[in-house]
C-alpha positions in Angstrom: 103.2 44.5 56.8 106.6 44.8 59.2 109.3 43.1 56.7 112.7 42.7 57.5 114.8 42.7 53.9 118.3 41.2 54.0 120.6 42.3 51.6 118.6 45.4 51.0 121.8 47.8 50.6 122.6 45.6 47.9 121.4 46.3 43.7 118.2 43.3 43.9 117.6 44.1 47.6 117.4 48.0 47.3 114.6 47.8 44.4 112.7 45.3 46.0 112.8 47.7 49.4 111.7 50.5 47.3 108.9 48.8 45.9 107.6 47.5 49.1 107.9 50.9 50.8 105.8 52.2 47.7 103.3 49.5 48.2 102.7 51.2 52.3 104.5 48.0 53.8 107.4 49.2 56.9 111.1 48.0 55.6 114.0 47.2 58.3 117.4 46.4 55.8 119.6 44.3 57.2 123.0 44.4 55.8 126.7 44.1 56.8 127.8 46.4 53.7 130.4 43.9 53.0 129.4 44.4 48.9 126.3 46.6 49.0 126.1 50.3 49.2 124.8 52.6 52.6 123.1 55.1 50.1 121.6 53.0 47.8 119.0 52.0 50.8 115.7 53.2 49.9 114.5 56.5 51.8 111.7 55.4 54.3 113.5 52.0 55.5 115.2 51.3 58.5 119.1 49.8 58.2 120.6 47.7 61.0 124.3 46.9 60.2 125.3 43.7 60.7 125.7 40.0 60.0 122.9 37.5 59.5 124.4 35.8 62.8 125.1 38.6 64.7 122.0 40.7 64.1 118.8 38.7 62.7 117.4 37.2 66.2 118.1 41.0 67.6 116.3 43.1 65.2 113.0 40.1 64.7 112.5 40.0 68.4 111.9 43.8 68.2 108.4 42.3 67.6 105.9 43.1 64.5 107.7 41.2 62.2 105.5 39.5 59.5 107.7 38.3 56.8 111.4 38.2 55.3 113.2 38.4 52.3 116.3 36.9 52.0 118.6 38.6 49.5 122.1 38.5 51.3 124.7 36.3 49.7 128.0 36.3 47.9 127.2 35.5 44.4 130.6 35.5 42.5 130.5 31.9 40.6 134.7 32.5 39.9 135.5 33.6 43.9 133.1 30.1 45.0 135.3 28.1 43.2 138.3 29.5 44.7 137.1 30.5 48.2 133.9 27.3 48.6 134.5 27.9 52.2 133.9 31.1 52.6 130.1 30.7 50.2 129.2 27.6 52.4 129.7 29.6 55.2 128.2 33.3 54.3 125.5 31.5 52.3 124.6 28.7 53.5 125.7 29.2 57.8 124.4 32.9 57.5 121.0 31.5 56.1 120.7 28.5 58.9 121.1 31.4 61.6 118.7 33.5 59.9 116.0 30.1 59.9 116.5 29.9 63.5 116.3 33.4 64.5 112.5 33.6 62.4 111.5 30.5 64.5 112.8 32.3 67.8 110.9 35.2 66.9 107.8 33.3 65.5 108.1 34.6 61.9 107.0 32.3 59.6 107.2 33.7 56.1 110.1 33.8 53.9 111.0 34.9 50.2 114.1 33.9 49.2 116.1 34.9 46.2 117.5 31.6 45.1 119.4 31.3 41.5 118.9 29.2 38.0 122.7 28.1 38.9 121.0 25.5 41.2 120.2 23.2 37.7 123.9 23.5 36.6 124.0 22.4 33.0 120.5 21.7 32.0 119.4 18.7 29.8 116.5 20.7 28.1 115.4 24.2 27.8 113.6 26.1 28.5 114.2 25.4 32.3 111.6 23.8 34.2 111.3 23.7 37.7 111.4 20.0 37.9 114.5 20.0 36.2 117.5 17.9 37.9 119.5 20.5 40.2 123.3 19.6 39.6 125.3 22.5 40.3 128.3 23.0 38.9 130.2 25.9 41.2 129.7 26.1 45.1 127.7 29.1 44.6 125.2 27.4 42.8 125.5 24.5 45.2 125.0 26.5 48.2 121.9 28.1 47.4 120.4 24.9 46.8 121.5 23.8 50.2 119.3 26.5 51.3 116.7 25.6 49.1 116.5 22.4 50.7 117.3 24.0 54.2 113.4 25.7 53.5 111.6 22.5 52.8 112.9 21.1 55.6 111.8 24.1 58.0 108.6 23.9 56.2 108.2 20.3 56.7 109.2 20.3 60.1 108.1 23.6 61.7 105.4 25.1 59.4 107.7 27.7 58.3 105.7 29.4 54.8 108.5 29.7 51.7 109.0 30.8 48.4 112.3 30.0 46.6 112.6 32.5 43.1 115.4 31.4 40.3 116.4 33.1 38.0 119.5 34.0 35.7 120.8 37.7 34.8 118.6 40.5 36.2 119.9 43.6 34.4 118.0 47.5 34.2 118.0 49.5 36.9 114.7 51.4 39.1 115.7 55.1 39.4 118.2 55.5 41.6 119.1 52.1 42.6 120.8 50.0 39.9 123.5 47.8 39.8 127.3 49.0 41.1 129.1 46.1 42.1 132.9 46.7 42.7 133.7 43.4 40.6 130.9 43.3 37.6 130.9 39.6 35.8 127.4 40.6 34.8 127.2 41.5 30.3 124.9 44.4 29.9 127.0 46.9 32.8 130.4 45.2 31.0 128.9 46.5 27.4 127.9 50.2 28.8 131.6 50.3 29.8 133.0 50.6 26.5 129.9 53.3 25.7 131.3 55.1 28.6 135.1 55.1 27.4 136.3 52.8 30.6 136.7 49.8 28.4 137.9 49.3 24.5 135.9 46.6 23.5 133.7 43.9 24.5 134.8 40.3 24.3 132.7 37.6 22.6 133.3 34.1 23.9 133.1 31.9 20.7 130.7 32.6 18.2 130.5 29.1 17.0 127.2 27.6 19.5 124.2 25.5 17.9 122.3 29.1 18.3 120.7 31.7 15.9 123.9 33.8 15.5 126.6 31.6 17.2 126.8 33.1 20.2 125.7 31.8 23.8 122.3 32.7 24.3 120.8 33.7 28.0 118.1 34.9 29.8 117.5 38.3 31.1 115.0 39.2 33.5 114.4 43.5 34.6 115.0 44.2 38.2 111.3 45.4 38.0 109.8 42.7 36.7 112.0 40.7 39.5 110.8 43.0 41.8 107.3 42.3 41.5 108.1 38.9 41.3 109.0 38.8 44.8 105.6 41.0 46.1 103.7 38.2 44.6 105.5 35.7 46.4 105.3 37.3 49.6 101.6 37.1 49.2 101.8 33.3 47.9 103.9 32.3 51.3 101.9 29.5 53.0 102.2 27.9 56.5 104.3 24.5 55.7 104.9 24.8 52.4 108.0 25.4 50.5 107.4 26.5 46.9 109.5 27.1 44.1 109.2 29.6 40.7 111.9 30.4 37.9 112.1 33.6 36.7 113.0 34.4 33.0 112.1 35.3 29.6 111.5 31.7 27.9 113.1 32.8 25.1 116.7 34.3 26.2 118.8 37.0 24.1 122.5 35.8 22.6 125.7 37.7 23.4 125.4 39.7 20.2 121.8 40.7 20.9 122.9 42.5 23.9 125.9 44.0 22.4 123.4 45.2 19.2 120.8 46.1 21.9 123.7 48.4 23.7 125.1 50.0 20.5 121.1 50.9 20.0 120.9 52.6 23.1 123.8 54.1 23.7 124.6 55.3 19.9 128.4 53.9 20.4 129.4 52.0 18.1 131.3 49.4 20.9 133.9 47.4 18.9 133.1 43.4 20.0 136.5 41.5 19.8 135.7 37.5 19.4 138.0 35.0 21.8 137.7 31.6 22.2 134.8 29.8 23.9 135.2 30.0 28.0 135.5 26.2 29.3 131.6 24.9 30.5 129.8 27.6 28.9 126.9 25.9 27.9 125.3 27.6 24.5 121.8 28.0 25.9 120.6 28.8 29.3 116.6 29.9 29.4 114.6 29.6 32.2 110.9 28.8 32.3 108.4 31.2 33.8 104.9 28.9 33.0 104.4 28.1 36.7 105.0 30.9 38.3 102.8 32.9 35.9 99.9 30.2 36.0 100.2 30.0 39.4 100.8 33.9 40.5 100.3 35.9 37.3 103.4 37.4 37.0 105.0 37.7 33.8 108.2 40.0 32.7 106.9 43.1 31.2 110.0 44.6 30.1 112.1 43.8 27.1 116.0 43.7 26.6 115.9 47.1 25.1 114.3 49.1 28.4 116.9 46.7 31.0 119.5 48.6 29.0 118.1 51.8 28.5 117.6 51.4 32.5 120.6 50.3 33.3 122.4 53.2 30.7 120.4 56.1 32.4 121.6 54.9 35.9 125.0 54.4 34.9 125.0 58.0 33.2 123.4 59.7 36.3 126.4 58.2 38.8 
């Protein structure tokens, strides 16, 4: 298949384009490098530079085009709350052109990479997908918006989508692993103080309903996310919007990680405990049951090889 992958400069988008190009489909990225990285594009794919707006309707009418995958989005939960303008606009605006260029240029299929931040603070875990969606930052908010722009387009013009969720990816696929210029995410935050850049970890309250007292979260392998979204390219049907979480079912505290890091790494990495962060809820798991009943797709790897991933990248940059 012709795909066109947006956000594929980025750390999600660059593993998924590899693994497509292994699977013999033909990759154009289309990315405005605004946070992801010209060299981590995959070897084999095309890259267009540009914005959503700008460039989508130009590079789809080049004809061929079967399917997309929508990975482009600003995804930093503290800079929503303080810029909500700028996510409704780059997530949500950016998305609506990209919708209209695929009906311009008569492609139907779409596999978006939608978030767990959609449900907001759950009232049960593990997650389900019929879960009530309250988000609680205007990143989470705008993906749903885009969630919802999907049914729509499937309702109204037969467009075939497949919304993922999911929590913290972590690991890394060779030579494309994460490198963001701001990293919120744990695991990369932990191999800093293996590395020497940081002193310590911090803990955020260790006093949660949970096994050890710390916040307990779920943790999916770029990989296993990576195959994730192959399966849901195949599952895209004409009309129908459908939606799968992604996640372990069972989720891995704070001090799991940290142990899990300290294991890998052989650094001892000295946690320092602080007070709980305001609306940190103390579990956050999503449910994988439909998407693996449906699809068959289940995560393969555990905590210990996302970090021994994620550590081997980090050691070879």
């Amino acid at each position: 298949m012709k795909l066109l992958v947006t956000g594929g400069a980025g750390y999600i988008g660059s593993v998924v384009t590899a693994l497509l190009l292994e699977a013999g489909h033909e990759v154009v990225v289309l990315d405005d490098l605004s946070t992801g990285h010209e060299n981590a594009v995959p070897e084999g794919a095309v890259l267009v530079r540009g914005t959503l707006r700008d460039k989508a309707l130009e590079v789809l009418s080049g004809g061929g085009f079967e399917a997309v995958l929508h990975f482009a989005a600003k995804s930093l939960v503290g800079e929503s709350v303080e810029k909500p303008g700028l996510y409704w606009d780059k997530n949500l605006g950016e998305s609506l052109a990209l919708l209209d260029a695929m009906r311009q240029a008569g492609v139907a299929k779409i596999v978006f990479s939608s978030t767990a931040a959609t449900y907001g603070e759950p009232e049960s875990t593990p997650i389900l997908e019929t879960g009530p969606t309250r988000p609680t930052n205007p990143y989470g908010a705008s993906k749903l918006a885009i969630d919802t722009s999907l049914a729509e387009y499937a309702r109204l013009f037969g467009l075939g989508g497949v919304s993922l969720r999911y929590f913290n990816v972590a690991g890394a696929y060779g030579k494309y692993g994460e490198r963001h210029t701001v990293e919120t995410h744990l695991i990369p935050n932990v191999l800093k103080v293996a590395l020497g850049e940081r002193e310590s970890v911090n803990v955020f309250g260790e006093d949660y309903p949970t096994a050890d007292g710390t916040c307990v979260r779920d943790y999916v392998h770029v990989v296993d996310l990576g195959a994730a979204h192959l399966l849901a390219l195949d599952a895209c049907s004409p009309g129908t919007h459908q939606i799968f979480n992604l996640g372990s079912g069972s989720g891995f505290s704070v001090r799991e990680v940290i142990d899990a890091c300290r294991a890998v790494t052989g650094h001892p990495i000295p946690a320092v405990v602080s007070p709980r962060r305001p609306g940190d809820p103390a579990v956050l798991v999503a449910s994988s049951d439909k998407i693996q009943s449906a699809l068959g797709w289940k995560p393969e790897r555990d905590l210990r090889s996302q970090v021994a991933d994620a550590w081997a990248f980090i050691q070879s940059r």
